[in-house]
N, C-alpha and C positions, 0 to 999 in steps of 0.2 A: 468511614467510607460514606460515598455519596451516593448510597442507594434508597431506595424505597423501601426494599426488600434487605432480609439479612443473608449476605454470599458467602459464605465461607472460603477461604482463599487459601491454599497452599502454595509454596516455591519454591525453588529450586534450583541451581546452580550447578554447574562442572564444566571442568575445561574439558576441551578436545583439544588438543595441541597448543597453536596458540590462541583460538577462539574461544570464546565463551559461550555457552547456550543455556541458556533462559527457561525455567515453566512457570507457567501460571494455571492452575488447574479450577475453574470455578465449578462449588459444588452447588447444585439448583437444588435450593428446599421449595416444596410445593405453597404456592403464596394462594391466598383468598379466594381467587377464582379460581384454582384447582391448575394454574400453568408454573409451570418450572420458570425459576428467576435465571436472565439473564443482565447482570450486571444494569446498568442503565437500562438497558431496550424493551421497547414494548412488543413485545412478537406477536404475528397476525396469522392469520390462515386455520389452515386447519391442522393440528399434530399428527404425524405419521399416516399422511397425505402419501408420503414417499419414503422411500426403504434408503438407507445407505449400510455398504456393508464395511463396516467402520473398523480401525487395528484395536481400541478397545470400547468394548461393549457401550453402549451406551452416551458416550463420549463420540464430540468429534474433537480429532486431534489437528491443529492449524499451526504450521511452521513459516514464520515472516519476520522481517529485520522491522522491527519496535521499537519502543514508539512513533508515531508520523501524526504527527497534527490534522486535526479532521477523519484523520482515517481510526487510527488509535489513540485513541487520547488518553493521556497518564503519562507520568514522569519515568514508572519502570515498569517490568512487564508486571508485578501484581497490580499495581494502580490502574491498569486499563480495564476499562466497564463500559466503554460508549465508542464510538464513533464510524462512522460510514461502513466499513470492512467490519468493525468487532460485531455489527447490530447485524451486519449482511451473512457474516456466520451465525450470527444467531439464529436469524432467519433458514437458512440453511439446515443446521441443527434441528429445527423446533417442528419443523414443517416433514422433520424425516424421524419424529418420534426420538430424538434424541434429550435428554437432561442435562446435557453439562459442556462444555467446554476447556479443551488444555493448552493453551498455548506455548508454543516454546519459541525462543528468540532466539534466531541465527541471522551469519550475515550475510546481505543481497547475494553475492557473488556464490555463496553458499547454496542459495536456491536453486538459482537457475544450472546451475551445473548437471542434474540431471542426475546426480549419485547421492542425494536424501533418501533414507527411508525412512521408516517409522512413521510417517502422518498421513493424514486424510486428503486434508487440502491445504492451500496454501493462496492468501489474502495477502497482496501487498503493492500493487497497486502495478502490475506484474503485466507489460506490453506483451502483444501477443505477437509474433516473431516467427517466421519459417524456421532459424537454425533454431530455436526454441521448441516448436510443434518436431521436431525431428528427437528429443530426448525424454519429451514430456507431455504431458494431455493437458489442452484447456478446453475451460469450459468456452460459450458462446462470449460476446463481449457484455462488460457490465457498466460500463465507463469509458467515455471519449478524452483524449488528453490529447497534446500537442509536447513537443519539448520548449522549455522556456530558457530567458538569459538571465538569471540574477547579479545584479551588479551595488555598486557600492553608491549609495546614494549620492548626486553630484557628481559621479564619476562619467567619463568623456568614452561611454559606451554604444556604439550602435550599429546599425547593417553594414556600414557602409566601413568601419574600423575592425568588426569582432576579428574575422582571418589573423591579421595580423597583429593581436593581445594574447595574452597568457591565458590560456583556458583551464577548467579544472572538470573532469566528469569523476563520476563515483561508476566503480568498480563492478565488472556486468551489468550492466544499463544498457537499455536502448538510444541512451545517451550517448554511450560511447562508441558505440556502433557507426550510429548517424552520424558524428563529429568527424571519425575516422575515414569514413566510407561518401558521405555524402559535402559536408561543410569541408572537409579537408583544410583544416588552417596552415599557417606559413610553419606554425613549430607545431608537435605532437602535445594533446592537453596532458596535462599532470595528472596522473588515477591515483583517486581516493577511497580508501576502502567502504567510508559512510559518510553522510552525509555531515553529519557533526564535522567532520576531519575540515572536510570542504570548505564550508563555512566558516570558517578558525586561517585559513589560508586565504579567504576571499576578505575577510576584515582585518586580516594580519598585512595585506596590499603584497601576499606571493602571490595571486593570481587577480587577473580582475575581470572575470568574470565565469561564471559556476553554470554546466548545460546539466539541468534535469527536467522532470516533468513539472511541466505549469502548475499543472493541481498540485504538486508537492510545496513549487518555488512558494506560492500564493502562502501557503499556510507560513515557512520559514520567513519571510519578509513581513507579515503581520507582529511572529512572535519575536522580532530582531528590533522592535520598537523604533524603525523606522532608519537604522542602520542600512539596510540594505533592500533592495527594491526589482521589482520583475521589469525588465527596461523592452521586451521584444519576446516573440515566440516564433515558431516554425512550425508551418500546419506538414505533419506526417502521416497521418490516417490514423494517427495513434488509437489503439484500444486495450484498455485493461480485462484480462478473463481470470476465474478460479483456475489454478494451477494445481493438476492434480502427477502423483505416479503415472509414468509410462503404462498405456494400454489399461487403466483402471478400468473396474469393471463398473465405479461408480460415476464416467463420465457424462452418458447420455442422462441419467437421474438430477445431477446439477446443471444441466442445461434446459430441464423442464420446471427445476425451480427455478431460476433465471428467468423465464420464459415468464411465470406466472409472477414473479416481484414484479416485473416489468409491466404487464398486464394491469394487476389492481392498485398502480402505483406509491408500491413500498422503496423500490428504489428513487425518485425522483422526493419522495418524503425524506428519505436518507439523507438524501443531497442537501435539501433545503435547514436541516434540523443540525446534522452537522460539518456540511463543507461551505456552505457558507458564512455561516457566524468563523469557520477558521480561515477561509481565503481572506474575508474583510475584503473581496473585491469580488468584482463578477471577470472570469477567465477574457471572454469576448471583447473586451476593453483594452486589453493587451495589446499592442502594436503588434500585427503580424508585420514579419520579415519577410523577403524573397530568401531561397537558399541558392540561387544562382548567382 
């Protein structure tokens, strides 16, 4: 492992039907200066600044479809130690007197549905959404995004052709929401359950071209070693919040952590440490589109 510190890592596996779900449980030994290890990240502030009242002790529990370049980085869910969301739970965690972290992997469509139980919060890069706010609580925003177009390098993609191409969104997105609702192409896009799938259909030339979030596309077109490329975006007011249980009682508490990352700039450090070395581009460089 690529830590500093030594994590001990347990995980875990079982089906639910046809889905698989994931844990990674990180246990924090007390390192040198007397703070609990979290994986890669350096945690700031002050410990148990704030109360969460957590399903187990000590633990925060974080339910999100894993790995995502930048945001989680690792190949499965025990490999992940770093990236934007895993440091942003840390932070989270550390700042509310918690030691440890347990991540469990489900899929997107899995989340937002509103019938998870068992976790605390929920990191995944997760637009904040009126039919969304109707089943679920988020915290304030933590991340500005737009939806982006990934297409195949050299391919004959743009505003003025997308309507009428073969489209691909992934499955409960704000993607597919926006495509259906707003972009309305000439045929209905193809849903994929995850991103992987997408992408496998986007270079396999069944679809030619894949609507997700920019900050996503950026990281998948870096690691596709130049197969496939972020060609345009569409500014929607997009914003990513922590997604917690319906009516928690722990929402207004992640909204004053929020509140205070934002302040002594741990989130904009996030950014910079790890969603730019994974975009390999700056978002604002992307051709925006008209969606009219």
């Amino acid at each position: 492992m690529r830590t500093s510190r030594w994590v001990g890592v347990a995980t875990a596996c079982l089906a639910v039907g046809t889905a698989v779900a994931c844990s990674s449980t990180a246990s924090s030994d007390a390192a040198k200066d007397g703070k609990p290890s979290f994986g890669q990240c350096t945690v700031t502030g002050q410990p148990g600044q704030y109360h969460l009242k957590t399903v187990e002790p000590g633990v925060l529990t974080i339910k999100a479809d894993v790995p995502s370049a930048g945001w989680w980085d690792g190949n499965t869910v025990a490999d992940i130690k770093s990236g934007y969301e895993y440091c942003l739970a840390a932070e989270i965690a550390y700042r509310s007197g918690l030691t440890s972290l347990n991540l469990q992997n489900v899929s997107f469509d899995g989340l937002v549905s509103g019938k998870l139980t068992g976790y605390d919060v929920s990191l995944d890069e997760i637009s904040i959404t009126p039919e969304r706010k109707k089943i679920v609580d988020f915290s304030d925003p933590y991340y500005d995004s737009a939806i982006g177009v990934l297409a195949k390098k050299g391919a004959e993609v743009n505003a003025s052709n997308l309507r009428g191409l073969r489209l691909g969104v992934k499955q409960g997105t704000a993607a597919q929401q926006w495509a259906n609702g707003v972009l309305q192409p000439q045929r209905r896009p193809d849903v994929f359950p995850g991103d992987s799938e997408a992408l496998a259909a986007l270079n396999a030339g069944r679809i030619d071209a894949y609507l997700q979030d920019v900050a996503i596309e950026l990281g998948q077109a870096k690691q596709s070693g130049g197969q496939v490329t972020v060609v345009g975006q569409y500014r929607t007011d997009e914003a990513y919040g922590v997604m917690l249980p319906k009516d928690s009682s722990n929402t207004d508490t992640v909204n004053k952590i929020i509140a205070a990352l934002k302040a002594d700039g741990t989130l904009t450090k996030l950014s910079k440490t790890y969603l730019g070395p994974a975009f390999g581009g700056d978002p604002s460089t992307v051709p925006v589109w008209p969606a009219s």
